[in-house]
C-alpha positions in Angstrom: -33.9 20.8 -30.9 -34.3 17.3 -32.6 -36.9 15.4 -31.5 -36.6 11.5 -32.0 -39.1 9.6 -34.3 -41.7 7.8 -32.9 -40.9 4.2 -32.9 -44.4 3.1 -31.0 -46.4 2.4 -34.6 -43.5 0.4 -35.5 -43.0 -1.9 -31.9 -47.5 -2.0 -32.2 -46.8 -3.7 -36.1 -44.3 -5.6 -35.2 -46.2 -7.5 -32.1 -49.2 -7.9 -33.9 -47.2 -9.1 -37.0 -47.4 -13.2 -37.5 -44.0 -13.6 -37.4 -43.6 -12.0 -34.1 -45.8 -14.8 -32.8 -44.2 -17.5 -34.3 -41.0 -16.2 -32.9 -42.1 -16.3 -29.8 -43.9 -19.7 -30.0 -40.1 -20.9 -31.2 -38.2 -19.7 -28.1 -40.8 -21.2 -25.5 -40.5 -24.7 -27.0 -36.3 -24.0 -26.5 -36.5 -23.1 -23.4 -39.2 -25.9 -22.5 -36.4 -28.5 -24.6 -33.7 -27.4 -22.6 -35.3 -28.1 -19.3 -36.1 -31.0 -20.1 -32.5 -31.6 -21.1 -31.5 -30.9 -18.1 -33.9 -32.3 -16.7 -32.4 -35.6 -18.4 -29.2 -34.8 -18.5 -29.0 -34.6 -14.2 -30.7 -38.2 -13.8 -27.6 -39.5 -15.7 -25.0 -40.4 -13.5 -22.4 -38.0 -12.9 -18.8 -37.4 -10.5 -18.6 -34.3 -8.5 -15.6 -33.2 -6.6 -16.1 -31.6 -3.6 -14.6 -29.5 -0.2 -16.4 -30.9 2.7 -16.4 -29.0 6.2 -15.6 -30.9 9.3 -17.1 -30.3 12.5 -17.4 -32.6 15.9 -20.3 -31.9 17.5 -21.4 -32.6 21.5 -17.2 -32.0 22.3 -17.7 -31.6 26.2 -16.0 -28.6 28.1 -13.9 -30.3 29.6 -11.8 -32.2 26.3 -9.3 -30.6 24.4 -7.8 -32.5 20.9 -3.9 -33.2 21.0 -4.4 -33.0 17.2 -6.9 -31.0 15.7 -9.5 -32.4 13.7 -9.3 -31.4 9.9 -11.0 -28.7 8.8 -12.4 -29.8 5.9 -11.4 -32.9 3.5 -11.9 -33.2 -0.8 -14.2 -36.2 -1.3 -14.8 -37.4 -5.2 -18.4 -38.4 -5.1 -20.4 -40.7 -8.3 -23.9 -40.3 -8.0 -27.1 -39.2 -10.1 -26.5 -35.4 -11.3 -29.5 -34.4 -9.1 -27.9 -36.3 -5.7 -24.9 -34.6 -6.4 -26.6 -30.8 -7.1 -29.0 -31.2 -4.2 -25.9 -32.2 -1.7 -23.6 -29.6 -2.9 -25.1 -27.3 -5.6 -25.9 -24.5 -3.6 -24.1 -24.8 -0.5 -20.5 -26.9 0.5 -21.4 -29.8 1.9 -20.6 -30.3 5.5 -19.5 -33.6 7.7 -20.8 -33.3 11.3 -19.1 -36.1 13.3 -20.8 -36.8 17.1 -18.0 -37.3 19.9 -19.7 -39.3 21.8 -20.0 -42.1 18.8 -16.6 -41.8 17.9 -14.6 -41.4 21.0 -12.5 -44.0 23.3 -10.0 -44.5 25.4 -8.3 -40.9 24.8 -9.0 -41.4 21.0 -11.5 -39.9 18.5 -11.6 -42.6 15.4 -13.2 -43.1 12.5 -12.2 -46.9 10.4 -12.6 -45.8 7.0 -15.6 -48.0 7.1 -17.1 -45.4 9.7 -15.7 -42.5 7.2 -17.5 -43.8 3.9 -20.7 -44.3 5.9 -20.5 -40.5 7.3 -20.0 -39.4 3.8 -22.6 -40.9 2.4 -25.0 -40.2 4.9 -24.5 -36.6 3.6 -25.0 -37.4 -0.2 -27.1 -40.3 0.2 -27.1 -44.3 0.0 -27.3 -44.1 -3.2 -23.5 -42.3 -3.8 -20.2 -44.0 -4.5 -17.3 -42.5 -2.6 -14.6 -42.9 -5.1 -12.0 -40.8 -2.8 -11.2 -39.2 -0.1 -8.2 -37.1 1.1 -8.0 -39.1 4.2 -8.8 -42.8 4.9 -9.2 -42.3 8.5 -9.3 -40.4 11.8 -6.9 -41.3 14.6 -7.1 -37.8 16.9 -6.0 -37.8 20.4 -7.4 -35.7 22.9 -7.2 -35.3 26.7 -9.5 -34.3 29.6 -6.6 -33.0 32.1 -6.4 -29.4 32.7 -3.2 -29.2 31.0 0.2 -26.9 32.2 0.9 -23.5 32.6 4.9 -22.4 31.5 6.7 -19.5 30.6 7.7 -19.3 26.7 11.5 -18.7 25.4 12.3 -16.9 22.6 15.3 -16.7 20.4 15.2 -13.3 18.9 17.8 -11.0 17.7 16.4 -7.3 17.3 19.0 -4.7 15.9 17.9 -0.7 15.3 18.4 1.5 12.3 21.7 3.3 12.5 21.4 5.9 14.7 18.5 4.5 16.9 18.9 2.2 19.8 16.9 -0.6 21.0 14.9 0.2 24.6 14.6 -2.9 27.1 13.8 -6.0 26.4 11.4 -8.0 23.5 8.3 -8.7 24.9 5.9 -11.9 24.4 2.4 -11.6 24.5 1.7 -13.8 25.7 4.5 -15.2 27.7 3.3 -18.2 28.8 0.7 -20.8 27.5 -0.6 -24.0 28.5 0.9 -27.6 26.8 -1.8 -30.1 27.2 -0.8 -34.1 26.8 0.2 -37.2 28.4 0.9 -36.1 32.1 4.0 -38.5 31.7 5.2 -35.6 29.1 4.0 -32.6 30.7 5.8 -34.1 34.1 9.4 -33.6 32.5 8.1 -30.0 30.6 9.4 -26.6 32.4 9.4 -23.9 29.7 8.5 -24.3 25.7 10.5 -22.7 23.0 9.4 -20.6 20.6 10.8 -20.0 16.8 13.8 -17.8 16.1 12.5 -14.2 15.5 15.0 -11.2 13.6 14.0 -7.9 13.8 16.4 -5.6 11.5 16.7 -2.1 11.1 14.4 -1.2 13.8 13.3 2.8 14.0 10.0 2.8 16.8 8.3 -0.2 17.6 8.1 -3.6 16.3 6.2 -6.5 16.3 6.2 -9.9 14.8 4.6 -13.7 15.3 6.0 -16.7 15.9 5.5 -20.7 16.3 6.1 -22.3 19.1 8.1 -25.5 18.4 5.6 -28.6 19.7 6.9 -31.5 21.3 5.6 -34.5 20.1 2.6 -35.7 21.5 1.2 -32.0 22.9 -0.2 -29.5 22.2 0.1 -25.7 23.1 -2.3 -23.1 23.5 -2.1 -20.2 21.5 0.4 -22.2 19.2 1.8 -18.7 18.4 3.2 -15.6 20.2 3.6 -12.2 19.4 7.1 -10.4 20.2 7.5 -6.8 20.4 10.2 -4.6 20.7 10.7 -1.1 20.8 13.5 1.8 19.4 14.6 5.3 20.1 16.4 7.7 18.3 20.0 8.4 20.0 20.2 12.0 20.8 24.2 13.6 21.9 24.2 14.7 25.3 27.4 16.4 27.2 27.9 16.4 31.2 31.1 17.8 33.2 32.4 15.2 35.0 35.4 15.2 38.2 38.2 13.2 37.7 39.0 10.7 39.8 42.8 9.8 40.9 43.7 6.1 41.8 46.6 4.3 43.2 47.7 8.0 44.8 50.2 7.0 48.0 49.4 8.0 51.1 50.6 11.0 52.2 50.7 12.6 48.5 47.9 14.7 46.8 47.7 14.8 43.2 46.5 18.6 42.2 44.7 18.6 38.8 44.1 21.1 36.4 41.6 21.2 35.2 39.8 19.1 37.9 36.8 18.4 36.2 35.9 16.8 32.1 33.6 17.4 30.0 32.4 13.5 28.2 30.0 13.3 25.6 27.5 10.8 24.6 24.7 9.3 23.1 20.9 8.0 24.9 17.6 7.4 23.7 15.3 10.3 23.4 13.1 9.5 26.5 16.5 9.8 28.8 17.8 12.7 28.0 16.1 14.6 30.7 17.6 11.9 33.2 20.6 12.9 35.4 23.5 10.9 34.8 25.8 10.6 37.9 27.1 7.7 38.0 30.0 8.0 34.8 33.9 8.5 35.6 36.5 9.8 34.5 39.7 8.4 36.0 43.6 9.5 35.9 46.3 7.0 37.3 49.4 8.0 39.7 51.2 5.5 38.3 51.5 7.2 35.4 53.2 10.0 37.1 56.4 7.7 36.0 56.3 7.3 32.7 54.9 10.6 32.2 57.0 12.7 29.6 55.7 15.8 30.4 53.5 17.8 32.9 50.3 16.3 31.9 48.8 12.6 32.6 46.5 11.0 30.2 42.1 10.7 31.4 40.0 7.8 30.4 36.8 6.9 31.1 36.2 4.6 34.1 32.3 3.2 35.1 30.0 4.1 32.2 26.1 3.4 32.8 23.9 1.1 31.0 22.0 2.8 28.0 24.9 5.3 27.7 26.5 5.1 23.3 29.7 5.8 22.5 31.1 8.0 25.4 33.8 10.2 24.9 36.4 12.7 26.1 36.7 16.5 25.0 40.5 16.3 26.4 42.5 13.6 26.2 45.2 14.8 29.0 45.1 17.0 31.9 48.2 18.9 33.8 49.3 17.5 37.4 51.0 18.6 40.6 52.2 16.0 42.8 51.7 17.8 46.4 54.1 15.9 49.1 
């Protein structure tokens, strides 16, 4: 095994050597130069750019904005480079608005006289606000308890071939409350919702949506979810009796066989129901036109959920009994 050469006689020379000292002596003055560079350099004057957050503060219970105050707004900012570090160097600078001095008459404003002087309360007298991506605040809010209605959707959900959609889309939720002018909300029964396509649906689906505003209100949630939900379509066969109309009185129509079997599709969850309530009918009045000894079958009531029913037999044979 190697062992590695002892490098400590060599690191003890070296720091005891001159020109280690001298080296070192070098670097401190750098480092001592370039703070006060800096130091220099951040009394200049200087631009910053920055994100601002908004929030209003003291908003009582009982208020809720039409139009929602901005979230936050890019100011351009000249001040000295220290101003400008201290105000946003280490943390984004934030805009706290008070309700109370800003609100009136179903309004919140700011002048952008009020604005500049809110800004530069945060950076200091001393900063020029050179722009800012708004010039104003004109938010309307309202006090009422607002109104409850029902949401309506446009959707068209379609399954995967094969699959078959179950019920009815869902909205969750499916109603929200539209606040505004009660002159508004007076003449408002239901909102509407954006159109919502579901394609190719195999189990459950879900999707958001907007609800369309109407000017001057606001809804909350201002979006609703829609659901909807497919099952595979399994075959299922059931014998059926078939069914004679528009037989005269006095005459019985003898069958053979009396009974069908139809075939059919349902969703997976149904096909333990009991289907009673499918038909297969033949006509008398076919008896006439009949060619032969048989009369066609067709399918009469058919229930709800029930894909693409069909008939094993297309004919059966008769006997007119007088």
């Amino acid at each position: 095994m190697k062992y590695l050469p002892d490098i400590r006689p060599f690191v003890r020379r070296l720091r005891n050597s001159r020109g280690f000292h001298n080296t070192i002596v070098f670097l401190g003055f750098v480092v001592i130069a370039a703070i006060f560079w800096i130091v220099m350099a951040m009394n200049d004057s200087a631009q910053g750019d920055f994100l601002m957050r908004v929030q209003v503060e003291n908003v009582p219970d009982s208020v809720t904005f039409i139009q929602e105050p901005p979230q936050t707004i890019h100011v351009a900012v000249r001040d000295r480079g220290t101003s400008l570090f201290r105000a946003g160097g280490f943390r984004e600078p934030e805009l706290k608005l008070n309700f109370r001095d800003f609100a009136q008459n179903g309004y919140f404003r700011l002048t952008p006289s009020d604005l500049d002087a809110s800004i530069k309360a945060v950076f200091g007298k001393s900063a020029s606000i050179l722009s800012v991506s708004v010039d104003s605040l004109r938010l309307a809010f309202t006090t009422s308890k607002g109104k409850m209605v029902p949401v309506v959707v446009n959707a068209q959900i379609e399954a995967a071939p094969g699959n078959i959609v179950v019920g009815t889309a869902e909205l969750q939720p499916s109603r929200v409350r539209i606040y505004g002018p009660q002159s508004i909300l007076d003449t408002v029964n239901r909102v509407f919702a954006e159109r919502v396509v579901m394609n190719n649906l195999k189990e459950s689906g879900m999707t958001t949506t907007d609800i369309i505003q109407i000017p001057g209100t606001r809804t909350i949630p201002a979006r609703v979810t829609v659901s909807a939900k497919a099952e595979p379509l399994v075959r299922k066969e059931t014998e059926v009796p078939i069914k004679a109309i528009n037989v005269p009185d006095g005459i019985s129509l003898m069958l053979f066989p009396a009974r069908a079997k139809v075939s059919y599709y349902v969703p997976m969850s149904r096909f333990s129901d009991e289907v009673t309530d499918i038909s297969v009918i033949v006509d008398y009045n076919s008896v006439s036109t009949s060619r032969s000894l048989k009369l066609p079958i067709y399918i009469g009531n058919v229930p709800s959920g029930l894909q693409n029913p069909d008939l094993n037999v297309d004919s059966v044979e008769y006997s007119v009994v007088r």
